[in-house]
N, C-alpha and C positions, 0 to 999 in steps of 0.2 A: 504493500500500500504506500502511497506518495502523496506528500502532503505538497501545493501550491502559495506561494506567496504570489500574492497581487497587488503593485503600488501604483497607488490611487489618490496621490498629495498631488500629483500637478494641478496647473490649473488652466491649460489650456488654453495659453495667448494665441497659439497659431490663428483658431477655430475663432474666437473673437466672440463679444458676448459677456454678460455677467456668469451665466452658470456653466461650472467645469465638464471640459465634455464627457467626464466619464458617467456626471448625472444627466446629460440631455435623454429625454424620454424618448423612445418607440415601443408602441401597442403596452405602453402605459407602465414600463418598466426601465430604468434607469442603463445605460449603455454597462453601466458594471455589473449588474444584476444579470444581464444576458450573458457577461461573458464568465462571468460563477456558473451561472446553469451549464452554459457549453462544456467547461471542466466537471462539474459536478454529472455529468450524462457519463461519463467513464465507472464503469466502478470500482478501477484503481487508486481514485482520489478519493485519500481517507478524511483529507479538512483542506480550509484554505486559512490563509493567514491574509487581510484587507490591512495595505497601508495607506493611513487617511494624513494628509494635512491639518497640521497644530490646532487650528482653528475652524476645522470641517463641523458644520451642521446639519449636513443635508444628508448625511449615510443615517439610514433605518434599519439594518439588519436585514439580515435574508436569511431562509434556509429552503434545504430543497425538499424538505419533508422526511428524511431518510433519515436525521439522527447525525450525520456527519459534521460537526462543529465548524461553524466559521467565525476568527477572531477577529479583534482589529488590534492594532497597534500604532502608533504614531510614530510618522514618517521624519525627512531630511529634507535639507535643499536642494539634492540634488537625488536623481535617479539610482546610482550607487548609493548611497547614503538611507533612502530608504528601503534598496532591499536589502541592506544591511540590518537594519534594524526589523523589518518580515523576517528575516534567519535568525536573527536573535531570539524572538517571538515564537518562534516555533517551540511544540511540549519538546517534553523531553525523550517521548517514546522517538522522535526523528534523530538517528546516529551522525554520528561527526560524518560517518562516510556515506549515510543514508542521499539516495536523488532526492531534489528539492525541482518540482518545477515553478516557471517564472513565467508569468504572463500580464498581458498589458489590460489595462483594466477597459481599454475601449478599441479592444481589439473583440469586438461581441461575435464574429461567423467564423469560431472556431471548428473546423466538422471534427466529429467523432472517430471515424476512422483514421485521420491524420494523426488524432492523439494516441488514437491504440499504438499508429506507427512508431511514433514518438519514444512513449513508455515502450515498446518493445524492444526495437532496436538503439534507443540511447543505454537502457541499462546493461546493454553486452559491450557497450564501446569503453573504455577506462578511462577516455575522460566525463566522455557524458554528448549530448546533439542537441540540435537546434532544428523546427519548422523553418524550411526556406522554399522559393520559388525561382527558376533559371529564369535570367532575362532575359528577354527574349524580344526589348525594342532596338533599336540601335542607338546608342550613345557617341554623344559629340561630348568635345572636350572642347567650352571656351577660354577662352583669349580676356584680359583683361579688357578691351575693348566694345564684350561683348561678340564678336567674327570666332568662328569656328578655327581652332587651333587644330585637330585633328580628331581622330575615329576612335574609340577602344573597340577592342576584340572581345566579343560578348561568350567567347564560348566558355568560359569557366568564372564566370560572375554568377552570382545567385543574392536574390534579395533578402535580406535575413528575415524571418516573423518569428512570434513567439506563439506557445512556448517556448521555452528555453529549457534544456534539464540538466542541472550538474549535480555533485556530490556537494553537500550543505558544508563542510569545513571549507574542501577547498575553494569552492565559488566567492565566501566568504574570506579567505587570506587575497585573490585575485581582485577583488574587489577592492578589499584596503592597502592593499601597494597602490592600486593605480590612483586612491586617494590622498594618502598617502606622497608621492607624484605630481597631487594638483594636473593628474590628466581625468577628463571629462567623457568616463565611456558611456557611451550611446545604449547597449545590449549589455549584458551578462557574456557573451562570447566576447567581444571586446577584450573585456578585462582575463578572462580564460588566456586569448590567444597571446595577450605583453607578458606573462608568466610561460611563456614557450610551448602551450598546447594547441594542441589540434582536435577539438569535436568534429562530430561528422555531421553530415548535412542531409537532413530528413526530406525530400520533398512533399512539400503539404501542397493543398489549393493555393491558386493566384487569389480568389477572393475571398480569404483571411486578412482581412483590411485593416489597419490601423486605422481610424476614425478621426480626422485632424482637419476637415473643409466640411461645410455644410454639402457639397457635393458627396461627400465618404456617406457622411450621415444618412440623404437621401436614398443611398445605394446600397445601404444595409436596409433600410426599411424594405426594396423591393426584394431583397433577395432572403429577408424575412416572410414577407407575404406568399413570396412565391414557395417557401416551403413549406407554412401551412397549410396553401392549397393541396400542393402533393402530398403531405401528412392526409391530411383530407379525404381522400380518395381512395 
């Protein structure tokens, strides 16, 4: 069983707006609430750990009916920083070497299958994997100018999504060097990869979408609707 930390203290400048997008509602439930259920649809996920912002009011709790704990804990300034503080949080039943998955709190059209893949094949890898997607547009490299400097070679790029799954001690030592450092990572692989490792790369769906335009937001609602209907059916 594998427990999830999910940090949920941003606040969403991108997306623009008073409320954080991980609370923006669709079909009346909070963009973090969907992507709990998405993890909580596995029955490998034995809890999750919610990391909220110092001064969050708008988290109400969730559960999926099952019994499976969900905590909160308060977060960081930065994205390292608060899942650092989700692994901290974590019981004590989760081992130094136990997998820890990491996922983005409005990242909601997690599919099920990807996660099986996930939890399958990260727990045979020794360092642990990550959901990605190959790219597959072409990439221009600009120029300060703004004028196309040149082409990248797309065949071995891949976009990284979360989850994310490492082992709880070390994700947490990778995490505080690169704090430590005053470097700024982006993912959990990030900080994995400046500590000399190499996870392996899961391919999940293309649309497992971070949620950061009001266009993401619109295009989860359809690709929600559109699977009630085939639930539906």
């Amino acid at each position: 069983m594998t427990w999830a930390v999910v940090p949920a203290a941003g606040r969403g400048a991108r997306f623009g707006g008073d409320v954080p997008k991980q609370y923006l509602e669709v079909a009346g439930e909070p963009l973090v609430v969907h992507s709990l259920r998405a993890l909580f649809a596995h029955p490998g996920v034995k809890g999750a750990v919610v990391v909220l912002a110092p001064d969050d009011a708008r988290w109400r709790g969730w559960s999926d009916g099952s019994g499976r704990p969900v905590i909160t804990c308060t977060g960081g300034d930065t994205r390292a920083r608060s899942v650092l503080a989700g692994l901290a949080a974590l019981p004590d039943e989760v081992r130094a070497d136990g997998f820890v998955l990491v996922h983005d709190a409005a990242r909601p059209n997690l599919r099920k299958a990807d996660l099986a893949a996930l939890l399958e094949r990260g727990r045979e890898d020794p360092v642990g994997a990550i959901l990605a997607t190959p790219v597959r547009d072409t990439l221009k490299r600009a120029g300060d100018d703004g004028g196309i400097d040149g082409t990248e070679p797309r065949e071995r790029l891949w976009r990284a999504l979360t989850p994310q799954l490492f082992r709880r001690l070390q994700l947490g030592r990778a995490l505080e060097a690169a704090a430590a450092d005053a470097i700024e990572v982006t993912d959990e692989a990030m900080a994995m990869e400046r500590q000399g490792l190499r996870p392996l790369l899961v391919e999940g769906a293309a649309d497992n979408i971070k949620v950061t335009t009001p266009a993401d937001l619109a295009y989860f609602e359809f690709l929600l609707a559109r699977r009630t209907m085939e639930e539906g059916e």
